[in-house]
N, C-alpha and C positions, 0 to 999 in steps of 0.2 A: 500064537507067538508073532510080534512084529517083526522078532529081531530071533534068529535061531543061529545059533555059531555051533560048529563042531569040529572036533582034531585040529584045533589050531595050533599052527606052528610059526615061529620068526627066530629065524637066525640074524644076527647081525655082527658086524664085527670080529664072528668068529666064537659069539657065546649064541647059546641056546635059550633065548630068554622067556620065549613061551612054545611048552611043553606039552601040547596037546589039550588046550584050553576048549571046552564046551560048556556051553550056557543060555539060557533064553530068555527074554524081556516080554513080559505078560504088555499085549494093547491096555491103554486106559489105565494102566499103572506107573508107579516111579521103582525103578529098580536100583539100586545103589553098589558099586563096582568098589571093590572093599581090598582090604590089606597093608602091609607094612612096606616101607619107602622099599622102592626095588622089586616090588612082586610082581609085577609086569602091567597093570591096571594103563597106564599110560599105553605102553606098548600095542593092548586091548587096543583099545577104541580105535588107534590110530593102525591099528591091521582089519580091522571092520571098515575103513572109511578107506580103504585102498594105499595109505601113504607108507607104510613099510611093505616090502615084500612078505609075501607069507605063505603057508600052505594050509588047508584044510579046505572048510566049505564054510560060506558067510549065506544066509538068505532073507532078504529085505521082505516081510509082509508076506512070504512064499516064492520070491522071486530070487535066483541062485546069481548073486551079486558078485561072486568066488571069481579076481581075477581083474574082476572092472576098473579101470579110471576113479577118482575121486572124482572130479565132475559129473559122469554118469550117476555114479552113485548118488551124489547130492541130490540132482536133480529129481531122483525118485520120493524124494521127501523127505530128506534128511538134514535137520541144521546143528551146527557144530559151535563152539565155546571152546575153545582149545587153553591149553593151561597155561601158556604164555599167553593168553588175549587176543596175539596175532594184529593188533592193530597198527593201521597205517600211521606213524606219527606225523606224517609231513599234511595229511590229508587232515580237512576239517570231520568234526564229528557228523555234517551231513552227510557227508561225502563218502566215509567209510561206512555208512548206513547204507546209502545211496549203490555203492559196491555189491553189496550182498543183494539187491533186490531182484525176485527171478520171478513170482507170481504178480499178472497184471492188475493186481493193486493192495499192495505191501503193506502191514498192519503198523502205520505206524501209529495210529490212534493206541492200540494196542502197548507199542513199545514207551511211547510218552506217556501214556497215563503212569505203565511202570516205574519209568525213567523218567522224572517230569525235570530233572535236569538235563538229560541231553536235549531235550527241545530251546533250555533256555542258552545251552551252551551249545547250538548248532554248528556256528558259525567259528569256533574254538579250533585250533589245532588239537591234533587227539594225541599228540606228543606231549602236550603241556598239561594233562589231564593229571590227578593223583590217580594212583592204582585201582581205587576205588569205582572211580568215575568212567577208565578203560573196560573192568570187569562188563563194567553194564554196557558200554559200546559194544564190546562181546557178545553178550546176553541178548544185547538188542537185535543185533546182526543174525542172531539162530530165529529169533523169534520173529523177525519182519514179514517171513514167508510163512503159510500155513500147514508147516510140516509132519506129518505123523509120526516121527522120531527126529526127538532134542537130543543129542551127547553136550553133557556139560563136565568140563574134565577139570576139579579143586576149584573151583569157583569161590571160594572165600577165604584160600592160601593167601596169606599174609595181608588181610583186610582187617579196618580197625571195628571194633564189635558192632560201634552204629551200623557201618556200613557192611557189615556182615547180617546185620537185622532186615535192611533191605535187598538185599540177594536173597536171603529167605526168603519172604515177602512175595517178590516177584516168581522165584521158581514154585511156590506152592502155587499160585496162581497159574502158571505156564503148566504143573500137572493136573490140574481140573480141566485143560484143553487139549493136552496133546499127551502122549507115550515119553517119557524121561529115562534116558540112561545115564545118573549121576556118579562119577567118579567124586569121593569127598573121605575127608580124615575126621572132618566135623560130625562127631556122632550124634550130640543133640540135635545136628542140623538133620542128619541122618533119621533118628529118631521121628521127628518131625516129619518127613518128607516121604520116608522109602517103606514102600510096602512091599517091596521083595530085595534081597542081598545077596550077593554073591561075592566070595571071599575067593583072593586069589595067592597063595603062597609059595614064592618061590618057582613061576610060572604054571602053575597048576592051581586048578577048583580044587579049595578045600573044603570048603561048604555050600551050600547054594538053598537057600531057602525062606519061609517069611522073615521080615526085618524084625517083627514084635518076639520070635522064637527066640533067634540069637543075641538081641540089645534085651531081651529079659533071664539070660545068663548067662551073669557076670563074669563065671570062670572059664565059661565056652569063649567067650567073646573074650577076655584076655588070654586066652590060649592061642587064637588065631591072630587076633590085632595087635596085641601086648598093651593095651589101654584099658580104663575100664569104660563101662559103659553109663555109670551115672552122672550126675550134675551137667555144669555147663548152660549154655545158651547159645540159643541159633534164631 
């Protein structure tokens, strides 16, 4: 496991919003962080990467992360894609590239071949960007360094389907290099992508296991997601 989480807990505000969450993300895999608006999937990631407070035990690659700074934590290998995008609107698109870089020589070969618009749009405010075009400044930003775990949290929430084809694209691409742990609603994308799932309801694991078991039934998987699992496109 790169990624082992146990008894996780995060109070906030006075609610209880994750409830004893345990989970692991196989190396060399994409794992896909599953559930209905409000199950706490957000909450996840962002109590694995240090930014809310929390209790239990988080362990990077074997290493007991439980506790740590976000920065530390990054710096062990870990690049993020947060669900707002996080980006700097007043900064050009190099520049919020340029931000993120922490390994002495940053893939951006890599990231433009992906994005072969942000190369031509370098020099652009990343405020004036469509949603689209920020996603992948995002995207780019996890991928610039050579991390052994990517969190990518909705990544293709409210993108238009082209540009939901290229986010595909590029994250299949980003899991034949590195460990993925995708937060996504997109099950084709899901489909596609995740060879392990883990479903999380009303702050708790309700299921956790291969992606092919649960998106091949239909009544399992509308029991836990309320969706079904066919058609679509990612």
């Amino acid at each position: 496991m790169i990624l082992d989480v146990t008894d996780l807990h995060v109070r906030l505000a006075g609610s209880h919003i994750l409830q004893g969450v345990s989970f692991g993300v196989r190396a060399d895999r994409v794992t896909a962080l599953l559930g209905r608006n409000g199950a706490g999937k957000t909450t996840t990631v962002r109590a694995v990467l240090g930014l809310v407070p929390s209790t239990g035990r988080v362990l990077l690659d074997g290493a007991d992360v439980t506790g740590r700074r976000t920065h530390a934590i990054v710096r062990r290998g870990v690049g993020y894609a947060p669900e707002d995008r996080g980006v700097f609107g007043a900064l050009t698109v190099a520049e919020n590239l340029r931000l993120a870089e922490r390994d002495p020589r940053p893939r951006y070969d890599l990231v433009f071949d992906l994005f072969p618009e942000l190369e031509a749009r370098s020099r652009q405010p990343a405020g004036t960007l469509s949603g689209g075009q920020q996603q992948m400044v995002a995207i780019g930003r996890a991928l610039l360094n050579d991390n052994r775990l990517l969190i990518v949290d909705e990544p293709t929430k409210g993108l238009a389907p082209r540009v939901v084809a290229e986010v595909a694209s590029a994250l299949e691409r980003a899991g034949t290099a590195t460990t993925v742990l995708l937060v996504e609603q997109n099950l084709p994308l899901v489909r596609r992508l995740a060879t392990d799932v883990v479903v999380l309801d009303q702050g708790r694991v309700a299921h956790a296991g291969p992606a092919a078991d649960l998106l091949g039934d239909p009544e399992r998987a509308r029991a836990l997601l309320g969706v079904a699992t066919g058609g679509g496109h990612a």
